[in-house]
C-alpha positions in Angstrom: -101.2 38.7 82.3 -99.4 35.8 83.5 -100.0 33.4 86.0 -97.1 33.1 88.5 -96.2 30.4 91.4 -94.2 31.5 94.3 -90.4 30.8 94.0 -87.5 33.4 92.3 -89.0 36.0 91.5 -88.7 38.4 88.4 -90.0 41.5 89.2 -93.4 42.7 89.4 -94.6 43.9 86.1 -96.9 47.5 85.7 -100.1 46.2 86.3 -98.8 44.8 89.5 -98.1 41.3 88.7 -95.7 39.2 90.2 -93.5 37.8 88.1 -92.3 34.3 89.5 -90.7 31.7 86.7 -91.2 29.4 89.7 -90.3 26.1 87.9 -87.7 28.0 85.3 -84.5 28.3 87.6 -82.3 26.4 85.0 -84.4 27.4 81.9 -84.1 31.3 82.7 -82.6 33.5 79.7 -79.0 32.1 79.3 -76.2 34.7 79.7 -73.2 34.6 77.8 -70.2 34.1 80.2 -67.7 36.0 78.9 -70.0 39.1 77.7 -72.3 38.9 79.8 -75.0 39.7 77.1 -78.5 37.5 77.3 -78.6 35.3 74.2 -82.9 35.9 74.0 -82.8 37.4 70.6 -83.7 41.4 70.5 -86.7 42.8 69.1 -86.3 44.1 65.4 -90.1 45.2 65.0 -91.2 46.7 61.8 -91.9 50.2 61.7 -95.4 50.3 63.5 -98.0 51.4 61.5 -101.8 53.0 62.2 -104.3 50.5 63.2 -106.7 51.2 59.7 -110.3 52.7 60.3 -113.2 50.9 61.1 -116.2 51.3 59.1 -119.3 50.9 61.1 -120.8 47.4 59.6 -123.5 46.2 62.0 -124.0 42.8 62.0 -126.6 41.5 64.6 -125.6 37.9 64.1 -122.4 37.6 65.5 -121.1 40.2 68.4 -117.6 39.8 66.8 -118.9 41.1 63.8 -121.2 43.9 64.6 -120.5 47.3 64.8 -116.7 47.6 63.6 -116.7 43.7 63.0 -113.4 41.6 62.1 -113.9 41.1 58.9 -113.8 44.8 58.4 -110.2 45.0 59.4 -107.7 44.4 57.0 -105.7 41.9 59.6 -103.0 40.7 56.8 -101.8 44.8 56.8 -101.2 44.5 60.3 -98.0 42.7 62.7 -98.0 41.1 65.8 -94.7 39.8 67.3 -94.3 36.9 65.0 -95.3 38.7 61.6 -98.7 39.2 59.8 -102.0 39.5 62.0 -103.7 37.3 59.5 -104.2 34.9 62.2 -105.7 37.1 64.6 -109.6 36.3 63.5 -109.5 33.2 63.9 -108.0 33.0 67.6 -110.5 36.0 68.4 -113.3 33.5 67.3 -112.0 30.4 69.0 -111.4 32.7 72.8 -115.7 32.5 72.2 -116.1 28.5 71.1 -118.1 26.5 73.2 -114.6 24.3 74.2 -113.4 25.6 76.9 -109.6 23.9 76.6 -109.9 25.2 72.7 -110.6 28.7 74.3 -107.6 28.8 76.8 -105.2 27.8 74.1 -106.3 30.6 72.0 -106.4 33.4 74.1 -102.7 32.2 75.3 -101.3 32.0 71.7 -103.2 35.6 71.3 -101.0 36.3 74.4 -97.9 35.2 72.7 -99.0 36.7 69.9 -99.9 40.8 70.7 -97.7 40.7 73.9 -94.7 38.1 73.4 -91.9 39.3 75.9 -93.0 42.9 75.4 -90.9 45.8 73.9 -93.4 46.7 71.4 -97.0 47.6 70.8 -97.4 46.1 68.0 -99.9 47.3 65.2 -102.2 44.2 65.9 -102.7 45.5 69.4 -104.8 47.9 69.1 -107.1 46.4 66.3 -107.2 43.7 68.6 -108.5 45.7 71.8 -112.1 46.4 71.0 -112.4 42.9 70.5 -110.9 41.5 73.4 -112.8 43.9 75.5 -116.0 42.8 73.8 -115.3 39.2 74.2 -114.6 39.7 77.9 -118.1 41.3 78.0 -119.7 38.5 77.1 -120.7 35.6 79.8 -120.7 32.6 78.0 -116.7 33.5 76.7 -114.5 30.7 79.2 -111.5 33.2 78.9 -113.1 36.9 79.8 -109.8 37.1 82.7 -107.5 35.8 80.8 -108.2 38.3 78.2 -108.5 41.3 80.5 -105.3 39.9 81.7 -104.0 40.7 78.1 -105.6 44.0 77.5 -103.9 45.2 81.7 -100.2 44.0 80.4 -100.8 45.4 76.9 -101.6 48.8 78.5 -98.7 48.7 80.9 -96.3 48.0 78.3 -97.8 51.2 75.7 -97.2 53.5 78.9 -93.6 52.0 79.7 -92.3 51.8 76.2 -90.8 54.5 74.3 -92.7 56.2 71.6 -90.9 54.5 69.0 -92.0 51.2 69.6 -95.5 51.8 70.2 -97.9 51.8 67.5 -99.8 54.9 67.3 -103.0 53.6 66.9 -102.6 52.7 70.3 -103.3 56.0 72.1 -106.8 56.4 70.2 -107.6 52.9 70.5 -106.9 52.9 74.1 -109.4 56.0 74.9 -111.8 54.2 72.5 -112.1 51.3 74.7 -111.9 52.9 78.1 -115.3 52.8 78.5 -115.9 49.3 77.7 -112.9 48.9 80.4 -115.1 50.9 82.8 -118.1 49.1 82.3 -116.4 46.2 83.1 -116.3 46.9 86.6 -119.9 46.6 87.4 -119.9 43.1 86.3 -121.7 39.9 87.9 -118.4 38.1 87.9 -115.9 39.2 90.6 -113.0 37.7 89.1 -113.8 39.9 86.0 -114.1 42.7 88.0 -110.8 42.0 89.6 -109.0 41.9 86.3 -111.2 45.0 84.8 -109.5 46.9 87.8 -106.3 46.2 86.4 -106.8 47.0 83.0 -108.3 50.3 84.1 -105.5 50.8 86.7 -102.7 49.9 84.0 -103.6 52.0 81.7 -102.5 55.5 80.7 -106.0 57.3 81.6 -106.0 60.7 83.2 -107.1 60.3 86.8 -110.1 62.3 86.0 -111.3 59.8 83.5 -110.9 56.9 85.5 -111.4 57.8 89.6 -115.3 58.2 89.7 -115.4 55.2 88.3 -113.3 52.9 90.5 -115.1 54.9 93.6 -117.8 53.9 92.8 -117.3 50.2 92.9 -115.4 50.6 95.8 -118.2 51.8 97.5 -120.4 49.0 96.6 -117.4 46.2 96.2 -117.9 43.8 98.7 -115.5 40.7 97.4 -112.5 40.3 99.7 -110.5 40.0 96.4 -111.8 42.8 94.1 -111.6 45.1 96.8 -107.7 44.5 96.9 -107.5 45.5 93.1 -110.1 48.2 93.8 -107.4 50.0 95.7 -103.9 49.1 94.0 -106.5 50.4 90.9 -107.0 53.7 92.9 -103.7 54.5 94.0 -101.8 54.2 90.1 -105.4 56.2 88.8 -104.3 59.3 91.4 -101.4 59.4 90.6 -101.9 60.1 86.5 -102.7 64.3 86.0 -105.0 65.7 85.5 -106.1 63.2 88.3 -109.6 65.3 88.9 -111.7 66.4 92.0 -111.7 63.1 93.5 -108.0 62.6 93.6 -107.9 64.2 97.2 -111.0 61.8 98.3 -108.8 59.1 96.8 -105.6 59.7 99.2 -107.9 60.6 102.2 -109.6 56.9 101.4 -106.1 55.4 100.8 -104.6 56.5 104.0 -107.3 55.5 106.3 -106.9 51.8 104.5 -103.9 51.7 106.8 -105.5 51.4 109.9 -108.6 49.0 107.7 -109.1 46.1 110.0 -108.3 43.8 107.4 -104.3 43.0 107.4 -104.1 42.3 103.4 -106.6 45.8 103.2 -103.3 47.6 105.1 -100.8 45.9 102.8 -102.7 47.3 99.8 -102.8 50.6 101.1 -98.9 50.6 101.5 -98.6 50.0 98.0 -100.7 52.2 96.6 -99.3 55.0 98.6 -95.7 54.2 98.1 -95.4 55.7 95.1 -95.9 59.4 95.9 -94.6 58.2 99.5 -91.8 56.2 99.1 -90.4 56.6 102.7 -93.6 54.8 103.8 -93.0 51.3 103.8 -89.7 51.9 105.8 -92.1 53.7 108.2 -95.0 50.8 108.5 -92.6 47.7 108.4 -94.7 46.4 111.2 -97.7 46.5 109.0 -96.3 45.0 106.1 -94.5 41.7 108.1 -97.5 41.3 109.6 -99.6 41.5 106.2 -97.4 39.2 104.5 -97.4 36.4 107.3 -100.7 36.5 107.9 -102.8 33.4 106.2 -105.0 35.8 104.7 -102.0 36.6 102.2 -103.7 33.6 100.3 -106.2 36.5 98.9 -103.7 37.8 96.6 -103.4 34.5 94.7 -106.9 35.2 93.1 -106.1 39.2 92.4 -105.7 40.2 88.7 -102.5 42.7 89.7 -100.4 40.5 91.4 -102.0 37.0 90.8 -99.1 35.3 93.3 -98.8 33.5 96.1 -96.7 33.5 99.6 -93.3 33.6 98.2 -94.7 36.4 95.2 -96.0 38.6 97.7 -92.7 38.5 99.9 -91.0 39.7 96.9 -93.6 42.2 95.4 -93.6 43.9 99.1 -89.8 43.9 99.5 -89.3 46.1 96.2 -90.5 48.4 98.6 -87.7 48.9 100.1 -84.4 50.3 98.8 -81.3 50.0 99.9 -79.4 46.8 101.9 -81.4 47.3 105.3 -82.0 43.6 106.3 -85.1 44.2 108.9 -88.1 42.8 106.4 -86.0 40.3 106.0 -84.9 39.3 109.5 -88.6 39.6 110.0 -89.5 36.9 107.6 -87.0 34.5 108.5 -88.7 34.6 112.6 -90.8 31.2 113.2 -93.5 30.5 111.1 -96.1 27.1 111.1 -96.1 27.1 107.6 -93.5 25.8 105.4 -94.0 28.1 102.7 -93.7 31.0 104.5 -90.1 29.9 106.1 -89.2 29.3 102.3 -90.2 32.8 101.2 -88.4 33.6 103.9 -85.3 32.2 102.6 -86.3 32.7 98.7 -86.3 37.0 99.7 -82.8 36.2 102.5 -81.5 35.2 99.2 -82.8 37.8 96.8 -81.2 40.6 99.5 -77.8 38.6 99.7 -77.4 38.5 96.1 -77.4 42.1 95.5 -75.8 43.1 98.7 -72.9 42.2 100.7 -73.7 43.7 104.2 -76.8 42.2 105.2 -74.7 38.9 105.6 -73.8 39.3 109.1 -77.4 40.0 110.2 -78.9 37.1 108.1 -76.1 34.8 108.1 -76.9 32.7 111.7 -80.6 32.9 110.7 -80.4 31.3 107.4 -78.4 29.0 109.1 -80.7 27.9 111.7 -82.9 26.5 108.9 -80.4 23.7 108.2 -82.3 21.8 110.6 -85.7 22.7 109.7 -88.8 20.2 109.2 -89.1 20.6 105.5 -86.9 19.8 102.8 -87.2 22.5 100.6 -86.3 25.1 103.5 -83.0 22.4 104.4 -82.0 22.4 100.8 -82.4 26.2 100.5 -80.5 27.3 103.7 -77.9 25.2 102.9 -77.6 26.5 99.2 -77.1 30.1 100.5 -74.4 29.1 102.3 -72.9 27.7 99.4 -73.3 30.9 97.6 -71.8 32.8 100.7 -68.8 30.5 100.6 -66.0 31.6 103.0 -68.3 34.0 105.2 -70.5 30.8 106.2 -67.2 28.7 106.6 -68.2 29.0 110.8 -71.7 26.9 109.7 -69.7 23.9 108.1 -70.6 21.2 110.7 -74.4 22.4 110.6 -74.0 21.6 106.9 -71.6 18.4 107.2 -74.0 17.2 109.1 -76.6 17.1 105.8 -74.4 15.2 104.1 -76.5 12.2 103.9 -79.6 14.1 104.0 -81.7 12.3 100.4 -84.4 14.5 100.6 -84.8 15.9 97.6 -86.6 19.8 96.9 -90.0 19.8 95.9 -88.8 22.8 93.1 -85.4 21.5 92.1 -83.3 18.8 90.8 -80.9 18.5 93.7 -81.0 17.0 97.0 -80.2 18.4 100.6 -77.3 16.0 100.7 -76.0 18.1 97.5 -76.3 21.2 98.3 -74.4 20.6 101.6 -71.7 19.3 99.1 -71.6 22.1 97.1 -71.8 24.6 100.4 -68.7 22.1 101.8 -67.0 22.6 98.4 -67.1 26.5 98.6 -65.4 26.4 101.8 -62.3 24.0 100.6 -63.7 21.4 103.4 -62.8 18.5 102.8 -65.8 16.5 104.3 -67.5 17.4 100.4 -64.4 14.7 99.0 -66.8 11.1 99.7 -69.9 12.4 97.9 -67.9 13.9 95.0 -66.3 10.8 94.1 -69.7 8.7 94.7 -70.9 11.4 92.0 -67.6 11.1 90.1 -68.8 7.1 90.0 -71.8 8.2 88.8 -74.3 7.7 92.0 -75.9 10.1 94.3 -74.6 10.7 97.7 -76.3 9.5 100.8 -79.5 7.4 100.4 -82.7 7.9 102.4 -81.5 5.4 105.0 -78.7 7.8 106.7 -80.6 11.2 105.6 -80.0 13.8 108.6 -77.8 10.9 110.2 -74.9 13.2 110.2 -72.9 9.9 109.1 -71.0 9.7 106.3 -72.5 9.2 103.0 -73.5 5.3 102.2 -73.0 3.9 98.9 -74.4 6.0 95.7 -78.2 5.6 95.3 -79.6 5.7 91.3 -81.2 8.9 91.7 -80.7 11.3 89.0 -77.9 14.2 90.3 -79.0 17.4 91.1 -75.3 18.7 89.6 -76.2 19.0 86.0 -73.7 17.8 83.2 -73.2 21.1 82.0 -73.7 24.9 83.7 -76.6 26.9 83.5 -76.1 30.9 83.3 -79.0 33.5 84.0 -79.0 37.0 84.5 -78.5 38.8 87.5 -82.0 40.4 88.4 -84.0 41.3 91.7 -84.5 37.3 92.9 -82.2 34.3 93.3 -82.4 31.2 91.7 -81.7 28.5 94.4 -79.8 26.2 92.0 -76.9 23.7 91.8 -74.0 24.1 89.5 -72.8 21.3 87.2 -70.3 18.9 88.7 -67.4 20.3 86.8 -67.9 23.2 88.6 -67.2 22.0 92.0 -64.9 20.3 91.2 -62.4 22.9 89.4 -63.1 24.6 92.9 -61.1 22.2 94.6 -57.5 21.7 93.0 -56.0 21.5 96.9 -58.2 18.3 96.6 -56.6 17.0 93.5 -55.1 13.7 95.0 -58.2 12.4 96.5 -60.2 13.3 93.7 -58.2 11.9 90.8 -58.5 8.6 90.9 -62.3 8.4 91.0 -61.9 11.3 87.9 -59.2 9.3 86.1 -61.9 6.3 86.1 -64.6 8.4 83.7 -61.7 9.6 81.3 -62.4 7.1 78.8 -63.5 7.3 75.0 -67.1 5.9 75.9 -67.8 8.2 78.9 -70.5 11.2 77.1 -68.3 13.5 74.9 -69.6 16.6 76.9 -69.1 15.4 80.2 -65.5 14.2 79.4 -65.1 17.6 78.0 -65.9 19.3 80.8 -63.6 16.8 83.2 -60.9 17.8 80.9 -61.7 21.5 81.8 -61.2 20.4 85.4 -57.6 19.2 84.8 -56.3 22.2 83.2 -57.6 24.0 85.7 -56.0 22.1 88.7 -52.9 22.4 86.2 -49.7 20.5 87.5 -51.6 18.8 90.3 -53.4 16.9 87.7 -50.6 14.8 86.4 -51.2 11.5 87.9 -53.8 12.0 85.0 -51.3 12.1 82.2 -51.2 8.0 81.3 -55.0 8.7 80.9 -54.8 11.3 78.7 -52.0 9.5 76.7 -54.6 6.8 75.8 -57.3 9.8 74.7 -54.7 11.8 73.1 -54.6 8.7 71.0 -58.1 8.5 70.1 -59.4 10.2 67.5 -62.7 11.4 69.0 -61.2 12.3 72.3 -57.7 14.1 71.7 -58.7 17.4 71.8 -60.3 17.1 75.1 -57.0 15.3 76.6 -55.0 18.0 74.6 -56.9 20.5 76.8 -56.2 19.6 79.8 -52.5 19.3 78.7 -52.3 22.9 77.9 -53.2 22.9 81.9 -51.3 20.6 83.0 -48.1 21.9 81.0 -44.5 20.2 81.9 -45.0 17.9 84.2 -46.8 15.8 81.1 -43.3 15.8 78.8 -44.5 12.5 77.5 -47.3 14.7 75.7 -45.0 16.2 73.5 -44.5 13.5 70.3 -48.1 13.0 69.8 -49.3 16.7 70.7 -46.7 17.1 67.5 -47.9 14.7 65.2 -51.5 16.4 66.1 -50.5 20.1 65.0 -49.5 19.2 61.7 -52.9 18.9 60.5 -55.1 21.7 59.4 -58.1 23.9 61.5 -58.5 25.3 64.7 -57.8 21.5 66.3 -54.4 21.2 65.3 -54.4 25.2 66.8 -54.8 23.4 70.0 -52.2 21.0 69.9 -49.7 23.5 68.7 -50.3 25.1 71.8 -51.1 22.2 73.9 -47.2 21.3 72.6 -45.8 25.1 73.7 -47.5 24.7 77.2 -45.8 21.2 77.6 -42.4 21.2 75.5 -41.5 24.9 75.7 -40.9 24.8 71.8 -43.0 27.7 70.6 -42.0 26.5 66.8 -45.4 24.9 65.6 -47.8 27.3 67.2 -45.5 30.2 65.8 -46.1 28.7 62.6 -49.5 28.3 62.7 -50.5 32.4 64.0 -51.9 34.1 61.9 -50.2 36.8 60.4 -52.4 38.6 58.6 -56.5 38.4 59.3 -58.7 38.7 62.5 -56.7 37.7 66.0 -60.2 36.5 67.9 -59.6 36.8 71.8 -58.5 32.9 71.9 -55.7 33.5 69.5 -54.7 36.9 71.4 -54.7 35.0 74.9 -52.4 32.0 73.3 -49.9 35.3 72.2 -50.4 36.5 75.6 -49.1 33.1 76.6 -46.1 33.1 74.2 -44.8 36.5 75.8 -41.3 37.6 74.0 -41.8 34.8 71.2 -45.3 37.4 69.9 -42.9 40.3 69.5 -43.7 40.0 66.1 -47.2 40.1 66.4 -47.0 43.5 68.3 -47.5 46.4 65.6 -51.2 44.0 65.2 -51.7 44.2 69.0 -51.1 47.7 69.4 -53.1 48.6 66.5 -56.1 46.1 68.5 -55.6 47.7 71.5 -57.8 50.3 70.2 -60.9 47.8 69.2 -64.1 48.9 69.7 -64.8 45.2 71.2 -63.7 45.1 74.7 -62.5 41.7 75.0 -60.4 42.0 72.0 -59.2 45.5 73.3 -58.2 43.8 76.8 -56.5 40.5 75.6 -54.7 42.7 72.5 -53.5 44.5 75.1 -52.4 41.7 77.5 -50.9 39.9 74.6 -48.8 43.6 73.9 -47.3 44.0 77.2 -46.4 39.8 77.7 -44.9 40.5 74.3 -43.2 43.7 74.9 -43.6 45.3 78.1 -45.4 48.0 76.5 -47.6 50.0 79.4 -47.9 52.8 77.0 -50.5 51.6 75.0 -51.8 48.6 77.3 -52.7 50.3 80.3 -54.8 52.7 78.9 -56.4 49.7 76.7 -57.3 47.9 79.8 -58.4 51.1 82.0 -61.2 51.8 79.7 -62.7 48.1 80.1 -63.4 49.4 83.9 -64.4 52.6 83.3 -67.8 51.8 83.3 -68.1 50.6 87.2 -68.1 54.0 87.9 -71.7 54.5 86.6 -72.5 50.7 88.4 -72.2 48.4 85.5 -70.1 45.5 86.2 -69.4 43.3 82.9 -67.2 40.3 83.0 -64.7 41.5 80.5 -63.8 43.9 83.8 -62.4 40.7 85.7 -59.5 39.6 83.1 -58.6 43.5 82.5 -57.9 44.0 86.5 -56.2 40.6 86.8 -53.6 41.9 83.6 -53.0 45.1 85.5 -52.6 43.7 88.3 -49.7 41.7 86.5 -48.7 44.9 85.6 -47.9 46.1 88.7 -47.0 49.9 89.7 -46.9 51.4 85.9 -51.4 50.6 86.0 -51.7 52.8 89.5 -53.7 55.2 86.9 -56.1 52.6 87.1 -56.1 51.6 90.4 -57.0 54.8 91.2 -60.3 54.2 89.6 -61.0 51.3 91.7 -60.2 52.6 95.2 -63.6 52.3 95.9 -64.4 48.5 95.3 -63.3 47.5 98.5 -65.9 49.4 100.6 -68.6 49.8 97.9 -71.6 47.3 99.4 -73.6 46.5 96.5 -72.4 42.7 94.3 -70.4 42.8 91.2 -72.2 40.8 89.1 -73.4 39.9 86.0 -74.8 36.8 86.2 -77.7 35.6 88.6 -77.5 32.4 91.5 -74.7 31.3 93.0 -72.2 32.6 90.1 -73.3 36.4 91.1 -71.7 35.6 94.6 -68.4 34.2 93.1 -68.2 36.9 90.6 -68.1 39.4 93.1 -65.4 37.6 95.4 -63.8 36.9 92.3 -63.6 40.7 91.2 -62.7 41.9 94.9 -60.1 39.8 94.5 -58.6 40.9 91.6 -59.0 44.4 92.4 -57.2 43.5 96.0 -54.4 42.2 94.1 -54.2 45.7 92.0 -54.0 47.7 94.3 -51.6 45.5 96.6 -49.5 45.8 93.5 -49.5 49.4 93.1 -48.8 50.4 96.6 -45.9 48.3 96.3 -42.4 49.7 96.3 -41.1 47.3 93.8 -40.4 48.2 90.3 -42.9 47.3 87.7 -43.1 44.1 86.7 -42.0 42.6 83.5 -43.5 40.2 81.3 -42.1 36.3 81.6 
């Protein structure tokens, strides 16, 4: 099981353990941004296979290879995550070396190894149990927890899994070794006791098997600790029939652990319970706020099931409760002495806000009250939610001006408070953000320590590395937010009303020896601020003449369109050549000439139209009349973005609402059952180009506007702008349908 610290939170996996990738916001699993799909590569397991017998071969010598030793397992047969067990042995051997750094590497790799990100019980696994369970037997083995730890998460994952991806040697293995699991529980060592609870709570035993047991320690247990396992152990044992005689005993004990003297004793009980009970933990908020506040909260840092600390229990209790009800919350974010409580606080405000659009009111002026709060961490936080809340915490911007030259920088991230009350300024159009961007834009930091919580103006850029990254980081949406900062580009394309008094200091770092991805990404930034940008053009000019740079200047020409005529002769010169580069200045010259002539010529007219080429025949309108027997034909492609831009690209081309609306109604089909994929956005911004003839659709998407819970695919602060951004496009749909005008036609 994994050790977690206390920050976003993952989820809490089935032996109870929080999940926390603490120091991972950034390094999360990256998420494609336009399908939304995680780019961790899926598991293709080989067909699991029967753990082989083994022969009794005792061997008094070495415990490992006694009764049923290794070497009477045929290891190369077998597969772990990353192909043949032959490996296996040996790490087995080294978890039992006298070096106890050698022994901690080794049971991790096994770790890696048997459990890897899960998915699969591999056939390794349950060859592999007897001997981890043996090995944690033993006391002069440095790792018996860590291996425990391995044995509770391989047993959650057989009885999560489907049957096709677990082995089935598992199931016998597993009722094999459940007394050796049992025994365990009577050991000297509490912290193997601890973890032995878990394994026996985590796996798939009938109650029946499993209760007399754990009663019988509790009876006895008197570790503060094991006695928290003992009873997360004890609820998850009753609940698995045929759960036996003592199952009543169990509930009876369980209930009257609410009203246990000991606060962390109470918390347990909650859990255990809610499972058969799920309207408990609504009912006993009290007891849970005060659980989780209380210092004795520490305790469940040393447990085997949850293993976390402040922030990790916040987050394990909240998954209590359903629904967008704010109180835990609102009860968190009350005074506390110690800073890592008001930064759990904060950490679960977030968590709640991310998937949820009502709780804002309630937690909006508390979150912003820690603006001014002792600790840094809790500054920077506050004033990163506010950033992710954008508009609705527009009433907060002089709190968070007054940050501006706040240096302190988070003890868990890159950024400074000073930063993130940029970005929070930037997300409300305020132009206060404008001084520290073009410090950044200079390359500098904003503020230095001198004027930090001054409420002054920034002072000259410090040489402190920027919290805004050089390029963006996606993650999935989950059940926690990463606190994080975006790059600089995007702030900066959030601010085209800005343009002017950005320019200049963005102008400067358009040169051939500024870093090819940061002037890339600048680029970006012009096209998007389009014909606002164009005191930029001389600029480009110079990198449009460079042949390293000219397809980043030719970017943000396509953006910047007429108003950089001058573009035109080398843009032309440029498309004559051959590959997808002179693709882009053929279109860079349509977007600024008008003269669709070379980009016409260089379409495709036969062979795949990817969704690039489709949106560039979208942009064409009338001049991709030819292309249209192709785009209807596409419009029926089973990949959605090439079904939604084939059919964009029809009706600019023809006006055809025949074929495209359909094509573009089944992209948001889906939100119906709750998915939201970002392939939904572009197909709700085309119909709402399309006007009245897509009120088919817009009748699927009457709902958005009061539905609570976030569109989103993406986790941090790019889950809050997807949702606005969604709302509104749908706004704009529907506005457009309830019209009286006619439908609209193509340009």
């Amino acid at each position: 099981m994994e050790t977690v610290d206390a920050d976003a939170v993952d989820g809490v996996n089935g032996t109870g353990a929080v999940q926390v990738p603490e120091d991972h916001e950034g390094e999360g699993t990256a998420v494609d941004g336009e399908t939304g799909l995680t780019t961790r590569p899926p598991h293709d397991p080989p067909p699991p296979r029967t753990a082989p017998h083994v022969p009794d071969v005792p061997d008094p010598a070495d415990p490992l290879e006694r009764v049923g030793g290794l070497g009477a397992v045929d290891w190369a047969a077998l597969q772990h995550h990353y192909g043949s067990a032959a490996d296996v042995p040996e790490l087995l051997r080294r978890c039992a070396g006298p070096d106890a750094g050698d022994a901690e590497d080794a049971s991790s790799e096994l770790l890696n190894l048997l459990f890897h990100q899960g998915g699969w019980i591999c056939s390794a696994a349950p060859a592999a149990l007897p001997f981890l369970l043996r090995l944690a037997a033993r006391p002069d083995v440095p790792v018996r927890r860590g291996l425990l730890e391995l044995v509770a998460v391989l047993a959650h994952e057989a009885g999560r899994i489907p049957d096709r991806s677990l082995d089935p040697g598992w199931p016998p293995a597993w009722a094999a070794a459940l007394p050796a699991g049992l025994a365990l529980l009577d050991d000297p060592d509490p912290s193997v006791r601890c973890a032995a609870a878990d394994v026996v709570g985590a796996g798939a035993s009938p109650g029946e098997s499993t209760l007399p047991a754990l009663l019988r320690r509790w009876r006895v247990e008197d570790d503060p600790v094991t006695r928290l396992d003992l009873v997360l152990a004890l609820g998850r044992a009753a609940l698995r029939e045929p759960a036996g005689a003592h199952a009543g005993e169990v509930r009876r004990l369980l209930r009257d652990l609410l009203d246990a003297p000991e606060a962390q004793l109470r918390l347990a009980a909650v859990h255990a319970l809610a499972p058969a009970d799920p309207g408990l933990p609504g009912r006993r908020l009290d007891l849970l706020l005060e659980a989780v506040r209380d210092p004795g909260v520490a305790l469940w840092q040393r447990t085997s099931a949850v293993e976390a600390g402040v922030q990790g229990v916040h987050h394990w209790t909240a998954a209590l409760l359903t629904g967008p009800a704010p109180g835990f919350v609102l009860g968190l974010l009350a005074d506390h002495p110690d800073d890592e409580q008001r930064t759990g606080a904060l950490a679960q405000a977030g968590a709640v806000l991310a998937r949820w659009r009502s709780p804002a009111a309630a937690l909006l002026p508390r979150v912003a009250a820690r603006l001014d709060d002792p600790a840094a961490e809790v500054r920077y936080r506050a004033a990163e939610l506010l950033a992710c809340l954008g508009p609705a915490a527009a009433a907060h911007a002089d709190a968070v001006a007054a940050l501006l030259g706040d240096a302190a920088r988070a003890a868990r991230h890159q950024g400074s408070v000073g930063e993130a009350a940029v970005w929070a300024l930037a997300r409300t159009n305020d132009p206060r953000c404008l001084p520290a961007l073009t410090g950044l834009l200079a390359g500098g930091q904003p503020g230095t320590p001198s004027d930090a919580r001054s409420g002054e103006q920034p002072g000259p850029p410090s040489r402190e590395p920027s919290g805004f990254a050089t390029a963006g980081v996606h993650l999935p949406a989950g059940d926690w937010h990463p606190a994080m900062l975006p790059a600089l580009d995007e702030v900066l394309v959030r601010l085209p009303d800005h343009a002017g008094a950005l320019l200049p200091a963005l102008c400067a770092r358009l040169d051939p020896a500024t870093d090819p991805l940061l002037l890339r990404r600048l680029c970006q930034v012009l096209a998007e601020w389009g014909p606002r940008a164009d005191a930029a053009v001389p600029r480009l000019l110079a990198l449009l003449a460079d042949d390293r740079t000219w397809t980043s200047a030719a970017t943000a020409l396509v953006g910047i369109g007429a108003a950089a005529a001058g573009a035109g002769e080398p843009l032309s010169a440029r498309s004559a050549g051959a590959g997808p580069d002179a693709d882009l200045a053929a279109w860079a010259y349509w977007k600024v000439t008008g003269e669709p002539g070379p980009l016409l010529e260089r379409l495709p007219l036969a062979g795949d139209l990817p969704p690039q080429t489709l949106r560039r025949l979208a942009g064409l309108g009338p001049h991709a009349a030819p292309w249209a027997d192709r785009l209807r034909a596409l419009t029926a492609d089973r990949e959605p973005w090439v079904r939604v831009e084939a059919a964009h690209a029809l009706w600019a081309a023809t006006g055809d609402t025949e074929h495209t609306v359909p094509a573009l109604t089944s992209a948001v089909r889906g939100l119906a059952e709750g998915r939201y994929l970002p392939v939904m956005l572009p197909a709700v911004r085309h119909l709402a180009r399309i006007g009245p003839a897509a009120r088919a659709a817009a009748g699927l998407l009457r709902a958005v506007p009061a539905h609570d819970g976030r569109y989103r695919s993406a986790g941090g602060w790019r889950g809050f702008t997807q949702d606005e951004e969604f709302r509104g496009a749908v706004d704009a749909l529907l506005n457009a349908c309830d019209s009286s005008e006619e439908p609209s036609t193509p340009c």
